[in-house]
C-alpha positions in Angstrom: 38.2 150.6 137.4 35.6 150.4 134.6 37.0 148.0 132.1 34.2 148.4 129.7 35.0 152.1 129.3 38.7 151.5 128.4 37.7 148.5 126.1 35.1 150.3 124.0 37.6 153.1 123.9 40.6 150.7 122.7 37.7 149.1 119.9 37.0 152.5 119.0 40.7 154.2 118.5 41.2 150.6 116.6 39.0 151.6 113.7 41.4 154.2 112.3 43.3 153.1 109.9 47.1 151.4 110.6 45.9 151.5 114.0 46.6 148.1 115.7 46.7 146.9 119.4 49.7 148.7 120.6 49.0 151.8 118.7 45.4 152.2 120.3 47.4 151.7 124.1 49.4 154.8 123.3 46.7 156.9 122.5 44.8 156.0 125.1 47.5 157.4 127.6 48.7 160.0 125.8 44.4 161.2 125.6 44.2 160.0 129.4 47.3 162.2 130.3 45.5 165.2 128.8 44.0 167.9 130.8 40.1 168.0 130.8 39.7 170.7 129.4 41.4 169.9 126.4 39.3 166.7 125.8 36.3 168.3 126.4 37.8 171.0 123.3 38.6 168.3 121.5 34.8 166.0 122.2 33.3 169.3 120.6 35.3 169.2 117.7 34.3 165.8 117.0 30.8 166.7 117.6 31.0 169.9 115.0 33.0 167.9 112.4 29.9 165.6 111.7 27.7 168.4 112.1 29.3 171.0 110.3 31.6 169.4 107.9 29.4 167.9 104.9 30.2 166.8 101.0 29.9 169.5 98.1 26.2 168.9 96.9 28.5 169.6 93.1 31.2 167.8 93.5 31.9 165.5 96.2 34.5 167.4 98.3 34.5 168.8 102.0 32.6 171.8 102.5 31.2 174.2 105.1 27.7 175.2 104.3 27.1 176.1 100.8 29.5 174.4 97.8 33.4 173.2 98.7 36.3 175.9 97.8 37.0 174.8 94.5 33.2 174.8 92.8 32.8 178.2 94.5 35.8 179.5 92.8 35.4 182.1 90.0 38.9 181.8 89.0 39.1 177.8 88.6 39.1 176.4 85.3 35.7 174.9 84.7 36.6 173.6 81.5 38.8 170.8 83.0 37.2 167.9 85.8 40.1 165.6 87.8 38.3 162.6 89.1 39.6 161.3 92.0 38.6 158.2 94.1 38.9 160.1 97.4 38.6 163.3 98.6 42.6 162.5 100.0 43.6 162.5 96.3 42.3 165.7 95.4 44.6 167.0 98.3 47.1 165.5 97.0 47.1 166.6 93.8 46.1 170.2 95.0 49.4 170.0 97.2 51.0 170.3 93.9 49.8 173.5 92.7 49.5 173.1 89.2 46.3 172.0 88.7 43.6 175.1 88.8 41.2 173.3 87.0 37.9 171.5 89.1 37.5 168.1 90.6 35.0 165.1 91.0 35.3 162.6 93.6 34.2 159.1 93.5 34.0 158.1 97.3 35.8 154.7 96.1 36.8 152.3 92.4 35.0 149.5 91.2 35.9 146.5 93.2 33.9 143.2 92.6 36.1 141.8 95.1 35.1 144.5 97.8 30.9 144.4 96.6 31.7 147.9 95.4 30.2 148.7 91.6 29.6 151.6 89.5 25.8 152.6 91.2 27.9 152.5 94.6 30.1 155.5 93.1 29.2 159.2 92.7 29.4 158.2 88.5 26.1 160.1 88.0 27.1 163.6 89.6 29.8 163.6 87.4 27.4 162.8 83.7 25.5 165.6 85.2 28.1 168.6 84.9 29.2 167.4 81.9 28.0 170.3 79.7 29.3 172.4 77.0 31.9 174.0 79.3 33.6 171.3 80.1 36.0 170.2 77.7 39.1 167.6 79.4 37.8 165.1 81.8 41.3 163.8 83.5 40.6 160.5 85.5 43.1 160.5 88.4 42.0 156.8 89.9 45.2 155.1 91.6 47.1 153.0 89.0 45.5 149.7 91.1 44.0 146.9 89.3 40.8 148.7 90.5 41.9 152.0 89.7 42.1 150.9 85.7 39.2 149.1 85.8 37.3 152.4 87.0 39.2 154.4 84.5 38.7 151.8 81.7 34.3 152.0 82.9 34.8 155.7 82.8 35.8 156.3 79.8 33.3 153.8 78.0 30.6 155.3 79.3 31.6 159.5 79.4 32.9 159.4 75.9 31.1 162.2 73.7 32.0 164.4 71.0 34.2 167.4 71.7 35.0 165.5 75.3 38.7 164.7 75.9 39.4 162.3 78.4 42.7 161.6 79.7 44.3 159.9 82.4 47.2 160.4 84.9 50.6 158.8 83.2 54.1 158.0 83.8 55.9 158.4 86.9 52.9 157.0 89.5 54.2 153.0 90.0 51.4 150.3 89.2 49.9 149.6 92.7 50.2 153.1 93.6 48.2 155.1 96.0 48.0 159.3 94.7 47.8 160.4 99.0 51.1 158.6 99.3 52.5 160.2 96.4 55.0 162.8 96.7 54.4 165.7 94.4 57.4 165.9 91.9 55.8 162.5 90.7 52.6 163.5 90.7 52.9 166.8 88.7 55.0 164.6 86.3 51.8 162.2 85.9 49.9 165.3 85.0 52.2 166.6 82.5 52.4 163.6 80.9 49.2 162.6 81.2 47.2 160.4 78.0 43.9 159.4 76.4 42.4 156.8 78.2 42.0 154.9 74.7 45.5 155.5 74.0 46.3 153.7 77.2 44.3 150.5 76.4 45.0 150.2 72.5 
């Protein structure tokens, strides 16, 4: 039996995230108990996905050759931008379905604890489609200690005249992650969301 193969497969399944020791066995199986075929349909997928499956050029979110669904839109609201960290939050708050408005992810928060700082985030793709159209800016970073630390950087260095920037409010606990968040909560952070220098006064 070729030992290497099953432990380089068990390191691999590992990297996921929440997946431990025991976790990685059980997929293992359950992928070993599946016919050929389907692994070799599922090998390709993997393939396509990194070939096919790229960040909007605009934006930041998935997209399939050419800009994402939401910057391609005619019908979204281009004078409002959500920044999220992730591209995860923006599903999230889409799930929701009352937000039409467009979105701006991140790829991350400012950590100095994780090496991460504000030229390691997609900050300058966002000054860039800052223009006249654009009038609400709503930052929708996690309500982390490095979620109001980005929001707090953001809205130092985006403020401008006739710009309105707000931020997600009540209902999302401190410590809170927005993919985990179920959507009454979320759509209740949105309606009651607030200046960002309101927030810190």
């Amino acid at each position: 039996m070729n030992n290497n193969l099953i432990e380089e497969l068990i390191k691999a399944l590992k990297k996921f995230p929440g997946v431990g020791e025991k976790s990685a066995w059980r997929y293992f199986f359950t992928l070993l108990n599946e016919e050929e075929g389907e692994l070799e349909h599922f090998g390709d997928l993997l393939i396509r996905l990194k070939k096919e499956v790229k960040k909007c050029p605009s934006c930041g979110y998935l997209e399939l050759g050419g800009r994402c669904e939401f910057c391609s839109d005619p019908y979204r609201d281009k004078s409002k931008i959500m920044v999220v960290s992730y591209i995860q939050d923006a599903m999230a708050i889409e799930k929701t379905g009352v937000y039409h408005g467009l979105y701006h992810v991140l790829d991350g928060v400012i950590s100095s604890s994780k090496g991460t700082y504000p030229e390691d985030l997609n900050i300058d793709g966002l000054k860039k489609r800052l223009n006249e159209e654009v009038k609400e800016v709503i930052i929708a970073t996690s309500p982390t200690i490095d979620g109001e630390m980005t929001a707090v950087y953001l809205d130092k260095i985006l403020k401008k005249d006739g710009l309105l920037i707000t931020r997600l409010a009540h209902g999302l606990p401190m410590g809170a992650s927005l993919d985990y968040t179920d959507e009454l909560t979320l759509i209740k952070a949105m309606d009651n969301r607030r200046k960002v220098d309101e927030e810190n006064a």
